[in-house]
C-alpha positions in Angstrom: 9.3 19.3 -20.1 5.5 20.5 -19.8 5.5 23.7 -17.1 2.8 22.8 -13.9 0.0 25.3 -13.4 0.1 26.1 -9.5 -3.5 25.8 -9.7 -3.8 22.1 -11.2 -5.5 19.3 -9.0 -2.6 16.9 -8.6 -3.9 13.2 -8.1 -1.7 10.6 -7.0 -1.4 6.7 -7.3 -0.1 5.0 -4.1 0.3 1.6 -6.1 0.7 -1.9 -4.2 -0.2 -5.4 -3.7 -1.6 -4.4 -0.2 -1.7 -8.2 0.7 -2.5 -7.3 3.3 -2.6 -3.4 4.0 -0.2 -2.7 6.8 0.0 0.1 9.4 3.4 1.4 7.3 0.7 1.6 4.5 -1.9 3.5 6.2 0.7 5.5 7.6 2.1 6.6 3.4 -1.8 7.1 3.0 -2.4 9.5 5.2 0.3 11.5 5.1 0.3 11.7 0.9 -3.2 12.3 1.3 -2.1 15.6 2.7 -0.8 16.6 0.2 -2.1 15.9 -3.3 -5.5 17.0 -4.5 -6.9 13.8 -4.6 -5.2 10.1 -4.0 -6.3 6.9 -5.8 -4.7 3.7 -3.6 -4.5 1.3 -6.3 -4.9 -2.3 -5.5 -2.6 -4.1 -8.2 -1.0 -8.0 -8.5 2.1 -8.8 -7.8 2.8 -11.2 -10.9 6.0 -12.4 -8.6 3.8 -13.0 -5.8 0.7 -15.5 -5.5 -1.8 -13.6 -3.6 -3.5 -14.6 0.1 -6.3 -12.0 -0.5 -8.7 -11.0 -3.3 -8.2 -7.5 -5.0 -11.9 -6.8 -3.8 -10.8 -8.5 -0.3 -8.0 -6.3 -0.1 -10.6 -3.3 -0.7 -12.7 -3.9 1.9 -9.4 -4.0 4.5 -8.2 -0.8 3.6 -11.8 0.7 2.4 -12.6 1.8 6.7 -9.1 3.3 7.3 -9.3 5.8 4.8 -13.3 6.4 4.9 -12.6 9.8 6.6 -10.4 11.1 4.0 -12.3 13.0 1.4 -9.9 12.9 -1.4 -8.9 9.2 -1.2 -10.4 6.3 -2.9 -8.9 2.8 -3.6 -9.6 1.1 -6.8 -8.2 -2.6 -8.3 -6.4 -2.3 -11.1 -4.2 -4.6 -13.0 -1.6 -4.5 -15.9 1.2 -1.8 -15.8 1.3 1.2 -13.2 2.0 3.5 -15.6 -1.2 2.8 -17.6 -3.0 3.1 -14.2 -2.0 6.0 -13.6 -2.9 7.6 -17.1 -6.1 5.9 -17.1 -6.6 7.6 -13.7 -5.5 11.2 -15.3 -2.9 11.3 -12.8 0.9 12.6 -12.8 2.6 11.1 -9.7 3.4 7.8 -8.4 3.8 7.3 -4.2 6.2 5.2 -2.6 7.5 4.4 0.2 10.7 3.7 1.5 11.7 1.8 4.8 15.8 1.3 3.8 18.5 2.0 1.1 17.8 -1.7 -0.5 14.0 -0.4 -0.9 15.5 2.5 -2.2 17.7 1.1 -4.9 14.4 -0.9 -6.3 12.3 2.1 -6.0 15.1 4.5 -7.8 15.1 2.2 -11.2 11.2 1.9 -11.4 10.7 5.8 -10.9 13.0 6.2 -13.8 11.4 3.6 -16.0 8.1 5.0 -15.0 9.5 8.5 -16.0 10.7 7.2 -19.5 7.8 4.9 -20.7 5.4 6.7 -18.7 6.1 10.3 -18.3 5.2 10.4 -14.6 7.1 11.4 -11.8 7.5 9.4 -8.2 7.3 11.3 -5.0 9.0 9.0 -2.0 7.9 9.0 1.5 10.4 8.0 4.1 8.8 5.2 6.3 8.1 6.4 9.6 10.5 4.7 11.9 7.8 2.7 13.9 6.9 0.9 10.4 10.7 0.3 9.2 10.5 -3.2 9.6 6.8 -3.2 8.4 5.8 -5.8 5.3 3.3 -7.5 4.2 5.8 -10.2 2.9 7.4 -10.8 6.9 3.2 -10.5 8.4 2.3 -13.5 6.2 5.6 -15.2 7.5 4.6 -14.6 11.0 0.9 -15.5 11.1 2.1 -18.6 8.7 4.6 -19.9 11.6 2.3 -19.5 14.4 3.2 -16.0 15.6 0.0 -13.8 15.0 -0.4 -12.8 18.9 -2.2 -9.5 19.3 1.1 -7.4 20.8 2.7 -8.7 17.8 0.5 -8.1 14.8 -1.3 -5.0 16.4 1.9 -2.7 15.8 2.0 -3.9 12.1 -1.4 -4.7 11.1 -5.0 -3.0 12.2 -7.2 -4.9 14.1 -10.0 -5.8 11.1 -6.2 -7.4 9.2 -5.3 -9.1 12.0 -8.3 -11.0 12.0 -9.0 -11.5 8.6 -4.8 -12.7 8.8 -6.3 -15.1 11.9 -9.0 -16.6 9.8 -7.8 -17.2 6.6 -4.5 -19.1 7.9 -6.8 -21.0 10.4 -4.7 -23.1 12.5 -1.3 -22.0 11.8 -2.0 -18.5 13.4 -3.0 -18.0 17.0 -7.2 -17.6 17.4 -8.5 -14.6 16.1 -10.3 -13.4 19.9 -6.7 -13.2 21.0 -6.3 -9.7 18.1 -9.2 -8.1 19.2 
């Protein structure tokens, strides 16, 4: 196993879909960002998933939130995560984890990212606000009519929440009511 050099520049991946970004995911942002040299979000496709935003949409909703952070950047990407993160010199993968099921998932990709792509995964333990938090169950909701601002503003920020409000029209409440 290659030895570390105290003094390399780690730099992370925090893979995902991000459709859309979530508070849970701002939350893994900031505090990974804390701790690696530099942090690339990547912006990948879910190829079980058919997505609601563009890759360059999804950009631009997570592009303000981490503006402030000096050693973050997010970038689209597609293919394998592994190859990402090579092509992005990196040597660790971020995750989070919100339960044990997340966990079991999580647990067999780290190790078939450490076998066919030599990089480790570092887990972060979802802050207990943002257990429930996913973009999967935030589509659900603003697809059945339940995008009202107390609702959505603890899971989504406010710039998601409308961009949520205007791209399922009807179906979710109006888009003044998130502000």
């Amino acid at each position: 196993m290659p030895q570390s050099n105290s003094s390399d520049k780690v730099v992370a991946i925090y893979a995902g879909s991000f459709d859309p970004v979530t508070n849970g995911h701002l939350d893994i942002i900031q505090r990974a960002a804390g701790l690696f040299a530099e942090l690339v979000v990547g912006v990948g496709q879910n190829p079980q998933k058919q997505p609601l935003f563009s890759a360059d949409e999804r950009i631009a909703l997570i592009a303000p939130h981490v503006a402030k952070l000096r050693n973050v950047r997010v970038e689209a990407y597609s293919g394998l995560t592994v190859d990402f993160v090579k092509h992005m010199n990196a040597r660790v993968i971020v995750r989070g984890i919100r339960d044990v099921a997340d966990f079991a998932g999580e647990q067999q990709q780290a190790n078939l990212n450490r076998v066919i792509g030599h990089v480790e995964t570092v887990f972060f333990i979802a802050n207990e606000t943002h257990m429930v938090t996913s973009s999967t169950f935030i589509r659900q909701i603003f697809e059945l009519g339940g995008g009202d601002r107390e609702t959505i503003g603890r899971l989504v920020p406010p710039n998601v929440a409308r961009a949520l409000s205007k791209r399922l029209g009807g179906r979710a409440r109006r888009a003044e009511d998130l502000e």
